[in-house]
C-alpha angles and dihedrals in degrees: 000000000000140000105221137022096249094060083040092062094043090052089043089050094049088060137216095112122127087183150000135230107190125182116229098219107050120169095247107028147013112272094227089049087056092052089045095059091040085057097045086061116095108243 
């Protein structure tokens, strides 16, 4: 688990995830915006 998206996207990119529960309202960024720039990466 992490506190912010940033940290979030770094963790993702590093890989090993199945799935991803992500919280709409982070500190430090919007939660759809998160799942928006983890879709506009190529998998």
């Amino acid at each position: 688990m992490v506190p912010t998206a940033r940290e979030a996207l770094t963790a993702i990119r590093g890989g090993g995830y199945a799935a991803v529960l992500v919280d709409l309202q982070l500190p430090d960024a919007d939660g759809v915006g998160l799942i928006r720039a983890l879709r506009s990466q190529p998998s």
